[in-house]
VOPAGU-2260 file (C-alpha; in pm, 1 decimal, decimal comma):
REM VOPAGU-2260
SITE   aa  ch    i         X         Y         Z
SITE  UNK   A    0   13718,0   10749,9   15208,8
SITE  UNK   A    1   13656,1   10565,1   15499,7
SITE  UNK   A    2   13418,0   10283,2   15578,2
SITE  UNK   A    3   13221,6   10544,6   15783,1
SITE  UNK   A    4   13199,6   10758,3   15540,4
SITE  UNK   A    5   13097,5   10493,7   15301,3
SITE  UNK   A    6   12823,1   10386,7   15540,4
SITE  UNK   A    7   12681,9   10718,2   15559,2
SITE  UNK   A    8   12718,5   10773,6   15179,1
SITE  UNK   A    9   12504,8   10446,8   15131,3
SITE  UNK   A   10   12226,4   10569,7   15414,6
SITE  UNK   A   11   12189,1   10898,8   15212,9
SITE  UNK   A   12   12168,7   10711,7   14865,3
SITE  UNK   A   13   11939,6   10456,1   14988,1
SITE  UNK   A   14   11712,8   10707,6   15220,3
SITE  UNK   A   15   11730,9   10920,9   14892,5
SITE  UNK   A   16   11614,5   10631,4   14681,5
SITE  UNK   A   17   11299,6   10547,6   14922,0
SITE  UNK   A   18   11208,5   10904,8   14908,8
SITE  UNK   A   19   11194,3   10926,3   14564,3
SITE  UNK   A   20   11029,9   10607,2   14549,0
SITE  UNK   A   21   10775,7   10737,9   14798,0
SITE  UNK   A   22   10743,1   11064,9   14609,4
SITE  UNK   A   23   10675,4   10843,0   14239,7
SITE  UNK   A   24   10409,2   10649,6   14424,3
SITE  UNK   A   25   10232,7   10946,0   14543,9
SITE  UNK   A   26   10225,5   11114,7   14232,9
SITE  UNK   A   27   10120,6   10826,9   13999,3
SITE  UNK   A   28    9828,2   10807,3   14288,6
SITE  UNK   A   29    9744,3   11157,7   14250,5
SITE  UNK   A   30    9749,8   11116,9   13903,5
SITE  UNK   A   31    9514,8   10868,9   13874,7
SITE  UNK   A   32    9260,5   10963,7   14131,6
SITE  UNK   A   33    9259,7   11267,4   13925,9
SITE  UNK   A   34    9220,8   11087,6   13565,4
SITE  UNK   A   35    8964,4   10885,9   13776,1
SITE  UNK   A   36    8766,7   11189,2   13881,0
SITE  UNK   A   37    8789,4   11353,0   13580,0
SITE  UNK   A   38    8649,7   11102,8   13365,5
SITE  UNK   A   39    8377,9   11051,3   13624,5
SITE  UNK   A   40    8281,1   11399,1   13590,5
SITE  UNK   A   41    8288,3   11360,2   13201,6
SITE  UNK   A   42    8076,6   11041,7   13236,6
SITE  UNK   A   43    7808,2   11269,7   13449,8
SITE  UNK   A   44    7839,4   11519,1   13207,3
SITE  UNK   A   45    7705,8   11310,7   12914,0
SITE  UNK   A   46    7461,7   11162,9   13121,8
SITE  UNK   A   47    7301,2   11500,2   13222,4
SITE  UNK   A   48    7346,9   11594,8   12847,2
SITE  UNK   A   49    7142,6   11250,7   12755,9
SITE  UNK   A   50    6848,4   11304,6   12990,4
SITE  UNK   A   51    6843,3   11671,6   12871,1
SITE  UNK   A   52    6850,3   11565,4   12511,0
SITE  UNK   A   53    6588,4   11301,1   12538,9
SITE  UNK   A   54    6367,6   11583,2   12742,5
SITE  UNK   A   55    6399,0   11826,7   12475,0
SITE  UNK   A   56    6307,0   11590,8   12213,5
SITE  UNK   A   57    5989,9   11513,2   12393,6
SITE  UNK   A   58    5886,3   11888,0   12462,3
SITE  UNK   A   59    5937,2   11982,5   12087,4
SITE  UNK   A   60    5716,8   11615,3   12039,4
SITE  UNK   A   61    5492,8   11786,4   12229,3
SITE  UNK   A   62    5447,3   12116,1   12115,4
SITE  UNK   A   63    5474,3   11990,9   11727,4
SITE  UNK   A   64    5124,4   11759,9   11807,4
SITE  UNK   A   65    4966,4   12077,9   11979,5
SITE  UNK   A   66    5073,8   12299,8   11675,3
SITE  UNK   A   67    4960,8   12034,7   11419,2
SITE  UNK   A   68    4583,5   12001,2   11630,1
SITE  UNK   A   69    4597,6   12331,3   11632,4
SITE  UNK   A   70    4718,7   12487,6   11305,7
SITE  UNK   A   71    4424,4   12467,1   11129,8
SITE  UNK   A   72    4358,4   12810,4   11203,7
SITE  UNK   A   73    4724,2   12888,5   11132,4
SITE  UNK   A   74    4707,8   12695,4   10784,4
SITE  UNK   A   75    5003,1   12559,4   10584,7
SITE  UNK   A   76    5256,5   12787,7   10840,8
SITE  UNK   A   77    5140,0   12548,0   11151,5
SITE  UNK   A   78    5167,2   12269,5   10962,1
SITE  UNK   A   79    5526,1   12363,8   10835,3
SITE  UNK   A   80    5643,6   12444,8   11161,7
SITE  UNK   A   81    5538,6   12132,6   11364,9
SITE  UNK   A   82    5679,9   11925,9   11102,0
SITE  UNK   A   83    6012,6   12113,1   11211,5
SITE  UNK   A   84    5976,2   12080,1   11538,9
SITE  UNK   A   85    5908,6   11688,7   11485,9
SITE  UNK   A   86    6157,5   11667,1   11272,4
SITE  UNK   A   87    6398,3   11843,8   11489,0
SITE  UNK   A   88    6281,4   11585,7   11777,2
SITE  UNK   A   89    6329,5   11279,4   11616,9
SITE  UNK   A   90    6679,1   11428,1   11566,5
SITE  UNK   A   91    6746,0   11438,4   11904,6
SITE  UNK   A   92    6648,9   11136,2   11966,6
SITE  UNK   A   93    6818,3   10923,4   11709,9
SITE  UNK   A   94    7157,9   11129,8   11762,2
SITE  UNK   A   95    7453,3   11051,6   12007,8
SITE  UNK   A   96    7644,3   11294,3   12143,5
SITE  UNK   A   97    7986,5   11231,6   11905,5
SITE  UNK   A   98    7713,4   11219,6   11586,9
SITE  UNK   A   99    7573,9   11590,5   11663,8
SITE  UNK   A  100    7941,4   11708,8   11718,2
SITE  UNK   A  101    8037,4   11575,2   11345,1
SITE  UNK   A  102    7702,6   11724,2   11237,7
SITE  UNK   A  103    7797,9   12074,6   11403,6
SITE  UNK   A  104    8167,5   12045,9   11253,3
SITE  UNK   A  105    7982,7   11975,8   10882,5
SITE  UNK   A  106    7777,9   12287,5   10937,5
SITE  UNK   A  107    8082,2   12468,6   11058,3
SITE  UNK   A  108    8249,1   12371,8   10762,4
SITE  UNK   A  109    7983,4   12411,1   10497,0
SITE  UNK   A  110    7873,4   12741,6   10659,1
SITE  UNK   A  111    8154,2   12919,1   10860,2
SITE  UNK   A  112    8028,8   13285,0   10800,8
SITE  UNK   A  113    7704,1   13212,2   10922,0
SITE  UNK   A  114    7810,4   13025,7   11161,4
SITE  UNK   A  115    8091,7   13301,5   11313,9
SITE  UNK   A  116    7779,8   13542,3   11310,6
SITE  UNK   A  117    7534,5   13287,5   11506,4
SITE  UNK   A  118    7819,1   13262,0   11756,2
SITE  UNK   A  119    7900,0   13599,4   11807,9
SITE  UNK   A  120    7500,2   13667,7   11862,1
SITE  UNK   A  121    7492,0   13395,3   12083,6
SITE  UNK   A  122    7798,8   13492,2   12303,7
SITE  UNK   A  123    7642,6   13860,7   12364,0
SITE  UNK   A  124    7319,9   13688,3   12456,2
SITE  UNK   A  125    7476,4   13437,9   12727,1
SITE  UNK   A  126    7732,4   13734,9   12845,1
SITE  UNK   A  127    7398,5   13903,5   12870,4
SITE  UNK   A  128    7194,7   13676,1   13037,5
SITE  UNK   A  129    7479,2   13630,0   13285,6
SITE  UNK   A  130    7482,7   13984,0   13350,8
SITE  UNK   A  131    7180,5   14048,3   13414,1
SITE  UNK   A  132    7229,0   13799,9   13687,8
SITE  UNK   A  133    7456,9   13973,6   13886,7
């Protein structure tokens, strides 16, 4: 081979080299604007699911004092209920978002049945509900 040649082999391998160097900086940047966006969108996620959560928590607060003013004309099944409804308030409240997933996988495990059949019901009434959209 001749020194030419050699030249030109070298400008290939070393063009080749910057372009693949290029190309590995581009991707890792992709890559990481999309990690980056990703986890922003998980971050808004549990932030919407927070504010919801704490909203919730004060409706049912809410309706449980109405139904407990209230239930004395409804009796012990007033009473019963708005103790549920507090109950299922202060829940909310005192529960993170990684604490109510272990407490859904503990039903899931005690229950599964019950809990196939409440998800089944469920999914119709969502596939439903977004039907009735269209």
């Amino acid at each position: 081979m001749d020194a030419n040649n050699r030249e030109s082999a070298a400008d290939v391998a070393s063009t080749a080299a910057g372009t693949a160097a290029r190309m590995k900086r581009s991707i890792t940047d992709k890559a990481s604007e999309a990690k980056d966006a990703l986890s922003d969108l998980g971050r808004k996620a549990a932030d919407k699911f927070e504010d919801s959560r704490q909203n919730t928590a004060s409706a049912l607060d809410r309706t449980a004092t109405s139904l407990h003013s209230g239930s004395d004309q409804l009796s012990d099944l007033g009473h019963t209920a708005a103790d549920r409804l507090q109950s299922t308030a202060d829940y909310l409240r005192e529960t993170d978002l990684q604490n109510m997933g272990q407490d859904i996988q503990d039903l899931i495990r005690r229950y599964p049945a019950q809990c196939l059949g409440a998800a089944a019901v469920l999914g119709f009434l969502i596939a439903r509900g977004l039907r009735s959209n269209d």
